[in-house]
C-alpha distance (Angstrom), angle and dihedral (degrees) to the residues before:
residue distance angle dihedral
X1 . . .
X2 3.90 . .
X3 3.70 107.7 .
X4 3.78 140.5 -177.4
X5 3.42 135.6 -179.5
X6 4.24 125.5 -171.1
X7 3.50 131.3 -119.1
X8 3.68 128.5 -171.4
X9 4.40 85.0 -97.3
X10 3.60 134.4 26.6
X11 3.00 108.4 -103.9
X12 3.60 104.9 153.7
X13 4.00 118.8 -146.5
X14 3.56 116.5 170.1
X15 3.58 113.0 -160.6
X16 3.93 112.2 -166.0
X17 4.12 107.1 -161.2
X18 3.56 128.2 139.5
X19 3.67 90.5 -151.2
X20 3.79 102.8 85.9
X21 3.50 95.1 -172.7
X22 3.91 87.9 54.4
X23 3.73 97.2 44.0
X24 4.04 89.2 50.0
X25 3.84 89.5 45.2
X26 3.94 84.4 55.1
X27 3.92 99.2 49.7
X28 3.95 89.9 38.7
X29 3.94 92.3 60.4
X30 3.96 93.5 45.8
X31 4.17 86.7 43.8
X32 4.13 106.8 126.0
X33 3.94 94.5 29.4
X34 3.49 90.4 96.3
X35 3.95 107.9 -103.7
X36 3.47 136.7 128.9
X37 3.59 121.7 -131.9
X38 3.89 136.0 -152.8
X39 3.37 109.1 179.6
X40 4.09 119.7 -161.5
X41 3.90 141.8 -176.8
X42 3.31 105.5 -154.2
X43 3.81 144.5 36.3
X44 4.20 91.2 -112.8
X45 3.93 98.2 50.8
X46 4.12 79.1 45.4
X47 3.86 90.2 55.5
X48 3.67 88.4 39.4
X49 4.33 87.4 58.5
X50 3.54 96.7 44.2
X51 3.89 94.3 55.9
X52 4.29 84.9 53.7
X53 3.68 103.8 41.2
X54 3.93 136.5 29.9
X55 4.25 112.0 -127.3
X56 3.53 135.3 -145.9
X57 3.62 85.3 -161.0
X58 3.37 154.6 11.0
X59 4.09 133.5 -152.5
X60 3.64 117.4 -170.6
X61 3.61 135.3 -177.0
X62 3.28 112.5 -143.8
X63 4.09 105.4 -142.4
X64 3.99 106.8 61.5
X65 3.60 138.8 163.9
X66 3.66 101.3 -112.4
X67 4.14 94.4 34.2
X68 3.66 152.3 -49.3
X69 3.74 123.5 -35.4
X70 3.71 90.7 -147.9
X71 3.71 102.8 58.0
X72 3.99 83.4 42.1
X73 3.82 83.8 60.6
X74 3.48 93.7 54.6
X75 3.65 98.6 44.4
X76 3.91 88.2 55.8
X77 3.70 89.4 45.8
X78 3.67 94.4 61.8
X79 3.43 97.7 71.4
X80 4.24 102.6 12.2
X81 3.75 133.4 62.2
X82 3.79 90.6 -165.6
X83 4.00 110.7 143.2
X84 4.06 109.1 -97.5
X85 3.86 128.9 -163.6
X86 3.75 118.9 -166.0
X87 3.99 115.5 -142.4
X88 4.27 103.2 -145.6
X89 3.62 130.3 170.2
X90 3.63 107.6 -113.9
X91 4.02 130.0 -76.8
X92 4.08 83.1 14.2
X93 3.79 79.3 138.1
X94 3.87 84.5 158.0
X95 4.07 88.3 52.5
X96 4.10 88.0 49.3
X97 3.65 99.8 50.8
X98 3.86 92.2 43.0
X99 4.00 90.1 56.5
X100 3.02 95.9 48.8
X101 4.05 95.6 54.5
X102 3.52 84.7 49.4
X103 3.59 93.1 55.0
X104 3.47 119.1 -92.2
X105 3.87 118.7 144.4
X106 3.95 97.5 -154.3
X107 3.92 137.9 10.1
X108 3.63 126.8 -156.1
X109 3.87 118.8 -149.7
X110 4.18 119.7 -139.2
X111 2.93 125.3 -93.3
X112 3.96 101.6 34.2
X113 3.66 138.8 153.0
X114 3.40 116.1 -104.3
X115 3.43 92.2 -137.5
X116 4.02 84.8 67.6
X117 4.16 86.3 47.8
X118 3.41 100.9 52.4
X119 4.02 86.9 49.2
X120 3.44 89.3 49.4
X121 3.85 101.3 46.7
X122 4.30 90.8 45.6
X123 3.96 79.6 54.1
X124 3.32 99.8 60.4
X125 4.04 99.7 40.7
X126 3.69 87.9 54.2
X127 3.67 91.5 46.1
X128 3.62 90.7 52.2
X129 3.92 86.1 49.0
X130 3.59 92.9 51.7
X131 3.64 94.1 47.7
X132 3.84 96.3 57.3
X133 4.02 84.4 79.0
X134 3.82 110.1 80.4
X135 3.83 108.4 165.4
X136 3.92 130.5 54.5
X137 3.56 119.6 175.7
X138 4.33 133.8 164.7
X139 3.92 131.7 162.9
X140 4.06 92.0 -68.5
X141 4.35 106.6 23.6
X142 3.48 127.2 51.3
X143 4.03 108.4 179.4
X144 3.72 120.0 179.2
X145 4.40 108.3 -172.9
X146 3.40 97.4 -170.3
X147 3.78 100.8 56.9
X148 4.17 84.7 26.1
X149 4.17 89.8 -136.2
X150 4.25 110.2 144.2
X151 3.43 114.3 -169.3
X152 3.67 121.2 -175.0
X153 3.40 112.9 -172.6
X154 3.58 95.4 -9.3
X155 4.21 91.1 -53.8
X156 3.98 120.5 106.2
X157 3.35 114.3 -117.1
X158 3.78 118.9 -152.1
X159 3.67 109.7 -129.9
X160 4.27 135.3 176.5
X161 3.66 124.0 -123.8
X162 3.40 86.5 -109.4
X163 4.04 94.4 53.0
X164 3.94 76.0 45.6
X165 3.82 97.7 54.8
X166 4.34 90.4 42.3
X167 4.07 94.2 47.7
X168 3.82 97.4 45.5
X169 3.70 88.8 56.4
X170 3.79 94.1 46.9
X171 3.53 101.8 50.0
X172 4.14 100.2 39.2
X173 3.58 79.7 57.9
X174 3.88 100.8 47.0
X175 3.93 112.2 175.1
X176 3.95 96.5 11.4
X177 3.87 120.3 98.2
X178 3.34 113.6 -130.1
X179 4.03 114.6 -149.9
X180 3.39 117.2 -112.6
X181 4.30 83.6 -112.3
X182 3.85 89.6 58.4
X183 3.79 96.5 56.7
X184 3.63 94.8 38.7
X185 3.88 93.5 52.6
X186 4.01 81.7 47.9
X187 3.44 99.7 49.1
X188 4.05 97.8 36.7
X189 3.79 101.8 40.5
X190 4.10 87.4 164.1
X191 3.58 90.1 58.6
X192 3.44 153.6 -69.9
X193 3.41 102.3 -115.4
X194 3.70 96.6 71.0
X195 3.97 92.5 53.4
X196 3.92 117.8 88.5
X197 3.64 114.8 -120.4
X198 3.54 98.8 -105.2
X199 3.58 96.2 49.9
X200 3.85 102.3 106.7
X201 4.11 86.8 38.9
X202 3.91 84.0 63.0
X203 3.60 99.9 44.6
X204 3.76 95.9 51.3
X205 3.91 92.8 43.3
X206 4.45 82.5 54.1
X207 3.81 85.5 49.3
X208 4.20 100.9 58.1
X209 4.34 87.8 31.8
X210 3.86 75.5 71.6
X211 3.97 110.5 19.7
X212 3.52 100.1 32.9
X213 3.89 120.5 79.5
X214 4.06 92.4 -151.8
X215 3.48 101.1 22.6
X216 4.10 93.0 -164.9
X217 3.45 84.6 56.6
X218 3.30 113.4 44.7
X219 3.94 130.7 -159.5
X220 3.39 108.3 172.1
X221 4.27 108.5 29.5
X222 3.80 99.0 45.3
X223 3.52 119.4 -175.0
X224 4.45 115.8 -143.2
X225 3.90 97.4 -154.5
X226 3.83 111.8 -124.0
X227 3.64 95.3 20.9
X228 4.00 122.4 35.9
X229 3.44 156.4 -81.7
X230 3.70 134.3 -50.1
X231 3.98 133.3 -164.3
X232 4.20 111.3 -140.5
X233 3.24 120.0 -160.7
X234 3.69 120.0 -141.8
């Protein structure tokens, strides 16, 4: 049943469903955005691909013939940081929260759109991207992610994962503004829909209270009115 079909890059994506009809729906709407698909149904042929090719990403469905997609998951996290999104029949709430202790960084509910996958699956390879950088430093900041110390001049600064999530977008993209959408997709991988509105507004007002020097005015976290935020260096 092992598949694959060419795109003008590899990128991998494995996508582990025993529903072959599903799995080729899946790699037929994402067709032309240059990835490369091996599609499997079961966990073995899925080991099988993994030990041939490298992956950008991985989709798994969590009910297969020869086991469970979640304790799959969690084997391949042990020893992989490779992005993972969970296929689960809808309102498995139980199913959701268990991926994601095991790992996962998304889930996708069945049925859904494929607008809403294809969304989804560009989120998490630019994620994974983004999250390759780990250390940010100028004349004033000096962030390091991975061991989560901030230092501004010289003194650590306390921050949430949150705060975290917000700043490591803003400076990696120093100069740009990032929409409002953008960071919240960042910062809210799970979804949107569960976040109140004013979320992001709180999180980047927590970030200058302890970045910014004046915090009304602020030097470093501007805000563009009507489209974002942007990170200046100085």
């Amino acid at each position: 049943m092992m598949q694959e079909r060419k795109a003008h890059k590899k990128q991998n994506i494995l996508i582990l469903e025993d529903d072959q009809e599903l799995a080729e729906g899946i790699s037929l709407s994402l067709a032309g955005e240059d990835f490369a698909f091996v599609l499997c149904g079961t966990i073995a042929e899925a080991k099988k691909a993994l030990q041939e090719k490298s992956f950008a990403l991985l989709v798994i469905d969590i009910n297969l013939p020869d086991g469970s997609g979640l304790d799959f998951c969690k084997q391949i996290r042990s020893s992989s940081r490779i992005p993972i999104a969970l296929l689960t029949a809808r309102d498995m709430e139980l199913d959701i929260v268990k991926g994601l202790e095991c790992g996962a960084d998304d889930y996708i509910t069945k049925p859904f759109s494929l607008m809403v996958l294809r969304a989804r699956i560009r989120a998490l390879l630019r994620r994974n991207t983004e999250e390759q950088k780990s250390e940010y430093e100028d004349s004033v900041f000096r962030f390091c992610f991975d061991t989560m110390e901030f230092y501004k001049d010289g003194n650590l600064i306390e921050l949430s994962k949150t705060e975290q999530r917000i700043l490591y977008l803003l400076v990696f993209h120093a100069g740009r503004i990032l929409t409002r959408e953008r960071l919240l997709e960042w910062v809210w991988p799970e979804g949107t829909e569960y976040v109140e509105d004013n979320a992001l507004s709180v999180g980047v007002r927590r970030l200058r209270d302890k970045l910014e020097d004046t915090p009304s005015k602020p030097a470093y976290i501007k805000t563009v009115y009507g489209k974002g935020y942007l990170w200046e260096r100085h």
